[in-house]
GUVEXDO-636871 format. One record per residue (C-alpha): residue number from 1; residue in three letters; chain; x, y, z. Coordinates in Angstrom, 1 decimal, always signed. Layout:
# residues N
<num->NUM, residuo->ala, cadena->A, x->X, y->Y, z->Z>
...
//
This chain:
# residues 258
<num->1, residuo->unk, cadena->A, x->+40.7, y->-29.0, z->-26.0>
<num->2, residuo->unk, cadena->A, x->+38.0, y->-30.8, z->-24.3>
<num->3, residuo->unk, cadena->A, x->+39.9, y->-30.1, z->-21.1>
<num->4, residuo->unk, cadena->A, x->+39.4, y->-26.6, z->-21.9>
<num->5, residuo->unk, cadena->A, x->+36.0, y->-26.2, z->-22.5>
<num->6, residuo->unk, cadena->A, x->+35.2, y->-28.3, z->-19.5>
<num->7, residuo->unk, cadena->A, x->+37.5, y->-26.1, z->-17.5>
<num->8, residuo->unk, cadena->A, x->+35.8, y->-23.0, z->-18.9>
<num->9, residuo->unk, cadena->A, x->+32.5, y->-24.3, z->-18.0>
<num->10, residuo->unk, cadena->A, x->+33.7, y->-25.1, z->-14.4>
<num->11, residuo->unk, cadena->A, x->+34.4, y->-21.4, z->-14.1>
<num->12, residuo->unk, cadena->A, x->+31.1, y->-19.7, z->-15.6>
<num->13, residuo->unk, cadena->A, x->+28.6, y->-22.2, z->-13.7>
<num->14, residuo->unk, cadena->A, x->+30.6, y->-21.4, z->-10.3>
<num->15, residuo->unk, cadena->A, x->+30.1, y->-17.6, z->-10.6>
<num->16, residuo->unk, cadena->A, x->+26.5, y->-17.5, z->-12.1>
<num->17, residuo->unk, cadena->A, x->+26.5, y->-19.7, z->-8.9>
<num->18, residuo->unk, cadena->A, x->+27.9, y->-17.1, z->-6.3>
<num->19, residuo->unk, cadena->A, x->+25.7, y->-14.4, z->-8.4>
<num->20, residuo->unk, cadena->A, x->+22.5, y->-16.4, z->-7.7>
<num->21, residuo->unk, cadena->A, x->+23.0, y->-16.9, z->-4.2>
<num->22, residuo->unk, cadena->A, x->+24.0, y->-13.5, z->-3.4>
<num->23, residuo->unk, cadena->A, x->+21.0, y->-12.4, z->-5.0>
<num->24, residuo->unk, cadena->A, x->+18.9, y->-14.6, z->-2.7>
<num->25, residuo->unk, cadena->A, x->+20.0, y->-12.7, z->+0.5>
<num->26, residuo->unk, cadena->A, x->+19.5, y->-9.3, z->-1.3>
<num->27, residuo->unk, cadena->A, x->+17.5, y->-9.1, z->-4.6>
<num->28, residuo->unk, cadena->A, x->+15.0, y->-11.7, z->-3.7>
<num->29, residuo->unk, cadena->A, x->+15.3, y->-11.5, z->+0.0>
<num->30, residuo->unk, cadena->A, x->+11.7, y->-11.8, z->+1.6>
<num->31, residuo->unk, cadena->A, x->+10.4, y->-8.3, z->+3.6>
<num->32, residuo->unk, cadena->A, x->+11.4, y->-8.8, z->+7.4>
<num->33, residuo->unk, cadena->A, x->+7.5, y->-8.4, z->+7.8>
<num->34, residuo->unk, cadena->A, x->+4.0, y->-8.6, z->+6.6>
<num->35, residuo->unk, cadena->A, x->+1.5, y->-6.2, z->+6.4>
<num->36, residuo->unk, cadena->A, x->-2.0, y->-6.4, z->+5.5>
<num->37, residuo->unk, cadena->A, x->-4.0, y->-2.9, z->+4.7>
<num->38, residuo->unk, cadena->A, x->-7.9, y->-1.6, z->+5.4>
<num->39, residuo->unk, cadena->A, x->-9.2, y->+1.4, z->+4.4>
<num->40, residuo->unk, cadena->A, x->-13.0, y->+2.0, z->+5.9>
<num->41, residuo->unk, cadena->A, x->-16.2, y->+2.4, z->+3.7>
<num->42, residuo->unk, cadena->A, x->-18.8, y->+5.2, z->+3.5>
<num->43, residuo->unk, cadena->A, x->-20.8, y->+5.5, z->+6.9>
<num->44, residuo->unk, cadena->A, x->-18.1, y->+3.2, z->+8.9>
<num->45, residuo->unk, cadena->A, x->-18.5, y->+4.5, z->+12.7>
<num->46, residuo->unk, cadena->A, x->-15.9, y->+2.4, z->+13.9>
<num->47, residuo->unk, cadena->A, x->-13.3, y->-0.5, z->+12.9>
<num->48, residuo->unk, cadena->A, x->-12.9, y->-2.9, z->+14.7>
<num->49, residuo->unk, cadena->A, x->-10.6, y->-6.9, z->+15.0>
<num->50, residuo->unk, cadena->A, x->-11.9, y->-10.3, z->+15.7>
<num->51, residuo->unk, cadena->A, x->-9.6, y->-11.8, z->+18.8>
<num->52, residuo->unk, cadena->A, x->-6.4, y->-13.7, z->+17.2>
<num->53, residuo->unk, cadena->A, x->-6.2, y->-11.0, z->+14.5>
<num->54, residuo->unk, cadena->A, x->-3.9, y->-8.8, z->+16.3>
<num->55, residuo->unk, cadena->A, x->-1.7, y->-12.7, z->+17.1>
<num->56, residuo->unk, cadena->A, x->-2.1, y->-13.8, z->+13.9>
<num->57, residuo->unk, cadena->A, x->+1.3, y->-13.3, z->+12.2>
<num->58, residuo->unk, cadena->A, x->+3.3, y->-12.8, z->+15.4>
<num->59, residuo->unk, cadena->A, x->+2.7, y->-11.9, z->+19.0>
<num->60, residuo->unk, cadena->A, x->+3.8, y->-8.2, z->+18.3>
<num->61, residuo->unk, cadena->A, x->+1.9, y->-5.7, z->+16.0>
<num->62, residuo->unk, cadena->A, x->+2.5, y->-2.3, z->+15.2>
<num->63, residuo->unk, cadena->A, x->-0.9, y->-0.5, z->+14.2>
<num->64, residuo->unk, cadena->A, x->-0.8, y->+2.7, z->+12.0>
<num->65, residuo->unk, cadena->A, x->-3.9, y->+4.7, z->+11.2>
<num->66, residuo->unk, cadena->A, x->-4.4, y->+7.4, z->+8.3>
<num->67, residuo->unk, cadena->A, x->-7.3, y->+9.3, z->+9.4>
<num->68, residuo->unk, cadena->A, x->-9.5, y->+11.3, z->+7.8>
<num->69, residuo->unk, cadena->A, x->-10.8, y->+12.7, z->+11.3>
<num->70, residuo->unk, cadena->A, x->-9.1, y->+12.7, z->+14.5>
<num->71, residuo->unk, cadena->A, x->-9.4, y->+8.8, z->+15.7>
<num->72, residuo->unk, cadena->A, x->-9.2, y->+7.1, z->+19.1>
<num->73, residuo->unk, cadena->A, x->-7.2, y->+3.8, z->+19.1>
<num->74, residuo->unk, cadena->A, x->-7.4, y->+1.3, z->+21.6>
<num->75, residuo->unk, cadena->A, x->-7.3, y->-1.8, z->+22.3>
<num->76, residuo->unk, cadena->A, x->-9.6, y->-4.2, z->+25.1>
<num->77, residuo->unk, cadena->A, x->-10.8, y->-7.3, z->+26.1>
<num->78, residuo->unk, cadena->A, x->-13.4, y->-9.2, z->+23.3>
<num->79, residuo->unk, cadena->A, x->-16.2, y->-9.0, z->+25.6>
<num->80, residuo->unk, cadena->A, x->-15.7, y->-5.2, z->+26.6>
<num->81, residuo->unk, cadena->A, x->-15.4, y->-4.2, z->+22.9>
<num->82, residuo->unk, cadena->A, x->-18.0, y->-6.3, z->+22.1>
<num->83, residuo->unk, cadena->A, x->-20.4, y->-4.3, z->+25.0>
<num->84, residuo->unk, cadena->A, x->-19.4, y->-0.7, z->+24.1>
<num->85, residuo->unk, cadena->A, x->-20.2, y->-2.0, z->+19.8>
<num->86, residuo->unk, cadena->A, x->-23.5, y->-3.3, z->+21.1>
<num->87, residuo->unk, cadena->A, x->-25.7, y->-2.3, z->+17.8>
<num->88, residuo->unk, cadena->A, x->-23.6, y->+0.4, z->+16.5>
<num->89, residuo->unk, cadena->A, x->-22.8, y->+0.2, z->+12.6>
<num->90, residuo->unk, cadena->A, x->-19.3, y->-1.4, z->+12.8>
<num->91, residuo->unk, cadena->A, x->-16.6, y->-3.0, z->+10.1>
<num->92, residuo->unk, cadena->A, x->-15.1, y->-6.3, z->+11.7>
<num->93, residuo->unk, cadena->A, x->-11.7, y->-7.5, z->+10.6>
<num->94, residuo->unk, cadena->A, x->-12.4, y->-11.0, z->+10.6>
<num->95, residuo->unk, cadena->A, x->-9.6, y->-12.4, z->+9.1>
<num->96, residuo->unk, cadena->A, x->-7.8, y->-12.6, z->+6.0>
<num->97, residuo->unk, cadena->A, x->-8.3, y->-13.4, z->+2.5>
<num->98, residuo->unk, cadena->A, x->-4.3, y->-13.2, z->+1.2>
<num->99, residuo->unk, cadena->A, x->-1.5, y->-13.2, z->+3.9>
<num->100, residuo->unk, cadena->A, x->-2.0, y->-8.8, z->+2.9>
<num->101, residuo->unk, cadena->A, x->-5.7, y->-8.8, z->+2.4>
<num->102, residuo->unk, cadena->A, x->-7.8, y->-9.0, z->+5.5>
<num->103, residuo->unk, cadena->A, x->-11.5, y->-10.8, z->+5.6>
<num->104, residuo->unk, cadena->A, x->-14.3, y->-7.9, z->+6.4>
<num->105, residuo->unk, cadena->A, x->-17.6, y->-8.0, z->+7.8>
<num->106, residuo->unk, cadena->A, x->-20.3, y->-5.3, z->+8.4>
<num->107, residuo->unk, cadena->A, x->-22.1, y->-5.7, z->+11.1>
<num->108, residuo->unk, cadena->A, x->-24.6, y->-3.6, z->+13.7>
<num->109, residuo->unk, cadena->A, x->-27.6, y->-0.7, z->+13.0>
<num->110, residuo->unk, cadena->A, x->-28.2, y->+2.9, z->+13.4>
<num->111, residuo->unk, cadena->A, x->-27.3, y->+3.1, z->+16.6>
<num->112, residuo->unk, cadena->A, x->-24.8, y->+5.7, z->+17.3>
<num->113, residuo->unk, cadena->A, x->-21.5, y->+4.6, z->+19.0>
<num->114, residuo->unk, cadena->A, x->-20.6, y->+5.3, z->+22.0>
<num->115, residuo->unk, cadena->A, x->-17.4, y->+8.2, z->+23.1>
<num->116, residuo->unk, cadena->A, x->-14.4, y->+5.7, z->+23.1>
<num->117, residuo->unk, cadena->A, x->-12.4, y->+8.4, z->+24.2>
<num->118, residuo->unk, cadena->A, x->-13.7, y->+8.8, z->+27.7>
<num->119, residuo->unk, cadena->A, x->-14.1, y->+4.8, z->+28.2>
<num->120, residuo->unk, cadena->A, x->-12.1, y->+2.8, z->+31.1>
<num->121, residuo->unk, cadena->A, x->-12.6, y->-0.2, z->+29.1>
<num->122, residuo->unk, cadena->A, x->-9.4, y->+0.0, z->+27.3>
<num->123, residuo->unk, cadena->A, x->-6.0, y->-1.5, z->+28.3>
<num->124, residuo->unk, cadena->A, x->-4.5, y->+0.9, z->+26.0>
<num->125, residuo->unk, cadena->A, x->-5.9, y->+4.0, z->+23.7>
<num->126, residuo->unk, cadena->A, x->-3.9, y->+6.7, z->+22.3>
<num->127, residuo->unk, cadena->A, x->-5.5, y->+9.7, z->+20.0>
<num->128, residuo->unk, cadena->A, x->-4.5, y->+10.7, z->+16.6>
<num->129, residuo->unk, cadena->A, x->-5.5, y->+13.7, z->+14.5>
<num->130, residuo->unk, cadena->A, x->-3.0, y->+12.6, z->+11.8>
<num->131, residuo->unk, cadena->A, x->-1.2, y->+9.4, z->+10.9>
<num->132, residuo->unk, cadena->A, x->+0.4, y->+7.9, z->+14.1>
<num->133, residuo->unk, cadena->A, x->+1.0, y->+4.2, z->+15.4>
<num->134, residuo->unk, cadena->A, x->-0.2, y->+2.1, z->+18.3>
<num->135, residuo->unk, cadena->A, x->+2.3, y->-0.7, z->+19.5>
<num->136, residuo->unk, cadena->A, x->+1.0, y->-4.3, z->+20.6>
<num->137, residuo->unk, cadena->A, x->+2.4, y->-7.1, z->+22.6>
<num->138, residuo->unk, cadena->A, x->+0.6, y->-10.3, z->+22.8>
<num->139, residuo->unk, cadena->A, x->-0.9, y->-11.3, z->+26.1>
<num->140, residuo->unk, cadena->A, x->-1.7, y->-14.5, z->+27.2>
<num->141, residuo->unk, cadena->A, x->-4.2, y->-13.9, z->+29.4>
<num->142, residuo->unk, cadena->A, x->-7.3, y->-12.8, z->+27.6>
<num->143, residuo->unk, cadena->A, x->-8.5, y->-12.9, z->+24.3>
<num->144, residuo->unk, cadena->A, x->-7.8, y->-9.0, z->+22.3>
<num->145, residuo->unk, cadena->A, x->-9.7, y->-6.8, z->+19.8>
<num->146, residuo->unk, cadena->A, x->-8.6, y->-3.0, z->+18.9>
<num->147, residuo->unk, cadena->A, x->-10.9, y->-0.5, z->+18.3>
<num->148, residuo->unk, cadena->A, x->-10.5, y->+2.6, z->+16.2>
<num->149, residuo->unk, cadena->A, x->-13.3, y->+4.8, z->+16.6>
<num->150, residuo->unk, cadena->A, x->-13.4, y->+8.7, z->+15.5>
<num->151, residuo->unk, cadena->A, x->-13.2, y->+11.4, z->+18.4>
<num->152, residuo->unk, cadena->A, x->-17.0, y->+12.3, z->+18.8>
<num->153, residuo->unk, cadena->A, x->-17.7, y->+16.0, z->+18.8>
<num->154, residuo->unk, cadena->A, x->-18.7, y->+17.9, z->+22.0>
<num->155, residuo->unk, cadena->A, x->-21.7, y->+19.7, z->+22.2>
<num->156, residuo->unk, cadena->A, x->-21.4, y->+22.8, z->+24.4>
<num->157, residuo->unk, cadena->A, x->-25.1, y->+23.8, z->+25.8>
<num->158, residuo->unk, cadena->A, x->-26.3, y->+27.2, z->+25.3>
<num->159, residuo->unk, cadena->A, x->-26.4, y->+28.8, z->+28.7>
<num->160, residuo->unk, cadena->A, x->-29.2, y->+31.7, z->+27.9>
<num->161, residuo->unk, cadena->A, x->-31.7, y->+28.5, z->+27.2>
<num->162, residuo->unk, cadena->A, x->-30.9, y->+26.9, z->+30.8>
<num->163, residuo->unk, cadena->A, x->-32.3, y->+29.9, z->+32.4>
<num->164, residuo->unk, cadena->A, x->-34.9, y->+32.5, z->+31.1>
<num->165, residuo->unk, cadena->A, x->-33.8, y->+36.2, z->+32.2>
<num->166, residuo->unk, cadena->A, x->-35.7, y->+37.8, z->+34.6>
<num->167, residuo->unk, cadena->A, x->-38.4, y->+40.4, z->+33.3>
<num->168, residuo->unk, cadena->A, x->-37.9, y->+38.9, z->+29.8>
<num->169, residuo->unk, cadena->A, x->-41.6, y->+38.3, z->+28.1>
<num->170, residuo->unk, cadena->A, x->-41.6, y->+34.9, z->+26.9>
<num->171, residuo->unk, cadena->A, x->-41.6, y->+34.7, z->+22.8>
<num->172, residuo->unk, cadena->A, x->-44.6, y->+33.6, z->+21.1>
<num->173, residuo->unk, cadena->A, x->-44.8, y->+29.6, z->+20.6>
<num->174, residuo->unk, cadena->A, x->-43.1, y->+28.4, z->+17.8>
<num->175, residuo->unk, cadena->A, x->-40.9, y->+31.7, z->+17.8>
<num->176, residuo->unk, cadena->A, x->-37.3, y->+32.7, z->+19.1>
<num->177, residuo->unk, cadena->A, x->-34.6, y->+35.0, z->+19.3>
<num->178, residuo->unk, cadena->A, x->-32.5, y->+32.7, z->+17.4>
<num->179, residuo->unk, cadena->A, x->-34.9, y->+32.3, z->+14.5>
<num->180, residuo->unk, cadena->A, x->-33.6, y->+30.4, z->+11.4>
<num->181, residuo->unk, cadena->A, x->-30.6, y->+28.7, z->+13.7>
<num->182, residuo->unk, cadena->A, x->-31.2, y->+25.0, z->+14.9>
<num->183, residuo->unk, cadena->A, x->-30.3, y->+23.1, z->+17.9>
<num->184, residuo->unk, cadena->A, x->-26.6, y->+22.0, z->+17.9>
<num->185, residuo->unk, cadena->A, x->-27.6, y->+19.2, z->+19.4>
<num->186, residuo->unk, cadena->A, x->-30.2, y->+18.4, z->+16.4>
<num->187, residuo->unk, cadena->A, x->-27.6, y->+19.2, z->+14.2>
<num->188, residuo->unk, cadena->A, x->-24.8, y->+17.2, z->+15.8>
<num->189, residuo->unk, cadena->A, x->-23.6, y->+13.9, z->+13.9>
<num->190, residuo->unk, cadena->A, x->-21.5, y->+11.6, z->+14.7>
<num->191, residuo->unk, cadena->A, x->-18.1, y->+11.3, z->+12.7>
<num->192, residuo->unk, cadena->A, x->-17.1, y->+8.6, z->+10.3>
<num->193, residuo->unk, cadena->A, x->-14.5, y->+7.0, z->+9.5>
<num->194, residuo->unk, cadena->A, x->-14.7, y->+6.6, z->+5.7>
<num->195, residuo->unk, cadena->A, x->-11.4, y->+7.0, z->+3.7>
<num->196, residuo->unk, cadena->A, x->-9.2, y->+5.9, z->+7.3>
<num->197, residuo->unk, cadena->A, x->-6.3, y->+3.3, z->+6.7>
<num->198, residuo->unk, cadena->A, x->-5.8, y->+1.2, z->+9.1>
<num->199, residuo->unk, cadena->A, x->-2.4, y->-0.6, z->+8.6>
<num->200, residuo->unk, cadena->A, x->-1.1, y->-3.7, z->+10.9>
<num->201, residuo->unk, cadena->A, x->+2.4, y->-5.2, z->+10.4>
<num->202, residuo->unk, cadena->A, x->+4.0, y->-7.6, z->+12.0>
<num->203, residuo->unk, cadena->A, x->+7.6, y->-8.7, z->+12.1>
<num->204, residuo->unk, cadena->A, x->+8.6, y->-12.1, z->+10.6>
<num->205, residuo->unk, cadena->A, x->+12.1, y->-13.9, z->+11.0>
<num->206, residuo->unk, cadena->A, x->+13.8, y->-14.4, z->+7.0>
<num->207, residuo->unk, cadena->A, x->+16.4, y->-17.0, z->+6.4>
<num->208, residuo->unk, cadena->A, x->+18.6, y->-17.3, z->+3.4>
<num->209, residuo->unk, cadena->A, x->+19.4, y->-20.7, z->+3.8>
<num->210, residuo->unk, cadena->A, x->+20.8, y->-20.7, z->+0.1>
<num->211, residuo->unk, cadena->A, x->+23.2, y->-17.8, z->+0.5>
<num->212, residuo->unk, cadena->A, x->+26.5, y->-19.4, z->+2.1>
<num->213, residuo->unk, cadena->A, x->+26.1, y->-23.4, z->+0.6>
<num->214, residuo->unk, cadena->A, x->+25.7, y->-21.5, z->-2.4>
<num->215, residuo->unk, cadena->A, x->+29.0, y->-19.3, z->-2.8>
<num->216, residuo->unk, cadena->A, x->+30.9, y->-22.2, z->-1.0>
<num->217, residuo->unk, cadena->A, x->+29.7, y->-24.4, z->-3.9>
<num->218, residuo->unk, cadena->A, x->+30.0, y->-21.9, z->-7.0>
<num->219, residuo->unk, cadena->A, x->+33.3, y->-20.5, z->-5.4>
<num->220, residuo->unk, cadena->A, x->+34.9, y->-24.0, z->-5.0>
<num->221, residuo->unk, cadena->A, x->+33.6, y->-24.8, z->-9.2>
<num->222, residuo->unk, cadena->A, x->+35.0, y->-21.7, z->-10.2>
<num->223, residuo->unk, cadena->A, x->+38.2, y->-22.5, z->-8.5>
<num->224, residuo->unk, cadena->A, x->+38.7, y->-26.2, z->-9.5>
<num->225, residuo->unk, cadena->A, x->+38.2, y->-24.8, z->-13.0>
<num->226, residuo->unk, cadena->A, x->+40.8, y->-21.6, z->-13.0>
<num->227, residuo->unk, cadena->A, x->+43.5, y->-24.5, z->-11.8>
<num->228, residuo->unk, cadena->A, x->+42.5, y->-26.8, z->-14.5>
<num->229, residuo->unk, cadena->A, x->+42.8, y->-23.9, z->-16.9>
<num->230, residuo->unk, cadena->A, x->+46.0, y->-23.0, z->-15.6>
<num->231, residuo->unk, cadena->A, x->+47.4, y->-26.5, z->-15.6>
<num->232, residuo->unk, cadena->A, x->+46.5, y->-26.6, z->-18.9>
<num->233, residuo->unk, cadena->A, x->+48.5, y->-23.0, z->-19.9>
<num->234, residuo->unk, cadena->A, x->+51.5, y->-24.5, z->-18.1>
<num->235, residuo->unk, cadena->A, x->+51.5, y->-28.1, z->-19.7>
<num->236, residuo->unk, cadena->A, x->+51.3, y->-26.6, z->-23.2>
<num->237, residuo->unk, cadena->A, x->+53.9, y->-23.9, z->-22.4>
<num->238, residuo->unk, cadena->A, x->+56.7, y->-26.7, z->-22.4>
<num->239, residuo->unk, cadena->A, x->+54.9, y->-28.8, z->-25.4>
<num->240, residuo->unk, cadena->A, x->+54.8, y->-25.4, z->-27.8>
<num->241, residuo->unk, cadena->A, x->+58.5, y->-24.7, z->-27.1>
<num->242, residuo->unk, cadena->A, x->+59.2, y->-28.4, z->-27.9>
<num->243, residuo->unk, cadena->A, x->+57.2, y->-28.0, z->-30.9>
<num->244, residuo->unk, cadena->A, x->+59.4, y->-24.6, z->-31.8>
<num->245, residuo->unk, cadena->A, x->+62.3, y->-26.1, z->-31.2>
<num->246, residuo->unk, cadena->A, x->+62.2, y->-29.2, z->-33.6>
<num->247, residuo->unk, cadena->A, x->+61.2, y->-27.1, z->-36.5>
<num->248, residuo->unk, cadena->A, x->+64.1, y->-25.0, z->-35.8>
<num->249, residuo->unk, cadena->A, x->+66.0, y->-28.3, z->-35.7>
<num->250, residuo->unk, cadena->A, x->+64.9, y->-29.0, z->-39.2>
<num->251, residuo->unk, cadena->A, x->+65.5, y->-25.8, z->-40.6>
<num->252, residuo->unk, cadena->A, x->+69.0, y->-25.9, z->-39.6>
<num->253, residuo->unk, cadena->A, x->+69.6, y->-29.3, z->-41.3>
<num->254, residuo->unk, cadena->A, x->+67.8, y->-27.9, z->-44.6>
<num->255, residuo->unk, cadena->A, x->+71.1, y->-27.3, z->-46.7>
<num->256, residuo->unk, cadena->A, x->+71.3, y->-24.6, z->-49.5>
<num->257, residuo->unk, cadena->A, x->+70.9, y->-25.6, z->-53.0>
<num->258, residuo->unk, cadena->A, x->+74.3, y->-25.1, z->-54.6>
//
C-alpha cells in the first residue's frame, strides 16, 4: 500500500512539475522589452533626454510619440541640444525612478524655443502630425540627447503693409483699414506640447533557464512512478489469482452434510 501512495505521489509532483515549468516560458515569461512612458505637462515647449538615457536599457531604442500637435523628433549631440535649449522652458528626462518610470526635471524661462524643424544640428529628425516612431542605434562616438519639439507655426507677412499704394492718403494715427484685427505676428504663440506621450522601449534578451531542467525532472518523476504503479498492478495480478485459487481449493474440499 505504501508502495502505492508513494508511487502516486511520484506521478502528481512530476506533472505539477512539467506544468510549472511550462508556465515559466509562457505564463510568467518576462516582456522581450522594457518600456518606460512620459506624457508632457501644461506649458512644456519641448522634451527633451539627458545623454545615456537613450543607452540605458540597450544600445537600440525605438521612440514613439503621441502628439497633441504636429511634433519634430530628432536626435543630436548633448552640446548642440544643449545650445538650441539655451533658456527655453524645457522637460528633461533625467533618468528613472522604476525601470518604467523616468526621473523629470523642469528646467529654462520664458524664452521661446527655437524652429527645430529647419535646424542642421540634428543627426536625425523626422516629423509627426500623429503617432509615429523614431528608431535609435547607439553610437559610440559622442554622447546623445533627442529632442521633441512641436512644429512652430509660420507667420506669412501681409504684403499691402510692406508697401503703401500709390496715391493712397495715409490713415489717421492710431487708425487702419483693418480696424479691430491684430497683428499675426502679436498674436502668434508658440505651440506646446502638453498631453504628448513620449514612449521609449528597448529590447531585452529573456531566458527561461527553468523550462527544459524542469520537464526533464517532472517528466522523469512522473515516469519512475507510472512503472512503480504498474509493477505493482502486475505483482498483485498473480498474488490475487493465487488468493482465488486456494479458496476455490477449499471449497471443493468442503463436503456436503449428509
Amino acid at each position: 500500500m505504501l508502495r502505492r501512495w508513494l508511487a502516486g505521489g511520484a506521478v502528481i509532483i512530476g506533472v505539477v512539475t512539467v506544468v510549472l515549468a511550462v508556465c515559466s516560458a509562457t505564463v510568467w515569461r518576462p516582456a522581450d522589452h522594457v518600456t518606460a512612458q512620459f506624457k508632457a505637462a501644461a506649458g512644456t515647449q519641448a522634451v527633451i533626454t539627458a545623454p545615456g538615457v537613450l543607452e540605458a536599457q540597450a544600445d537600440f531604442v525605438t521612440v514613439t510619440v503621441d502628439p497633441v500637435v504636429p511634433v519634430v523628433v530628432a536626435i543630436g549631440r548633448e552640446t548642440d541640444v544643449a545650445a538650441w535649449v539655451g533658456d527655453s522652458p524645457v522637460e528633461t528626462i533625467t533618468g528613472f525612478t522604476s525601470k518604467h518610470a523616468f526621473k523629470v526635471s523642469e528646467e529654462g524661462s520664458d524664452q521661446p524655443i527655437a524652429d527645430a524643424a529647419d535646424s542642421d544640428l540634428w543627426v536625425v529628425s523626422r516629423q509627426f502630425a500623429k503617432e509615429g516612431t523614431l528608431q535609435w542605434d547607439r553610437r559610440p562616438e559622442g554622447r546623445w540627447s533627442l529632442v521633441v519639439a512641436p512644429v512652430l507655426p509660420e507667420v506669412a507677412a501681409d504684403p499691402a503693409a510692406e508697401e503703401p499704394v500709390e496715391g493712397a492718403e495715409a490713415a489717421p494715427e492710431g487708425d487702419s483699414s483693418g480696424e479691430g484685427e491684430s497683428n499675426p505676428t502679436d498674436d502668434a504663440v508658440s505651440p506646446v506640447l502638453e498631453g504628448t506621450t513620449v514612449t521609449l522601449t528597448w529590447p531585452q534578451q529573456v531566458s527561461t533557464p527553468f523550462l527544459w531542467p524542469g520537464v526533464a525532472l517532472g517528466g522523469l518523476l512522473a515516469l519512475a512512478g507510472l512503472l512503480v504503479l504498474a509493477a505493482t498492478l502486475v505483482h498483485r495480478a498473480p498474488a490475487a489469482s493465487r488468493v482465488a485459487g486456494a479458496r476455490q481449493g477449499r471449497a471443493g474440499r468442503v463436503r456436503p452434510a449428509p
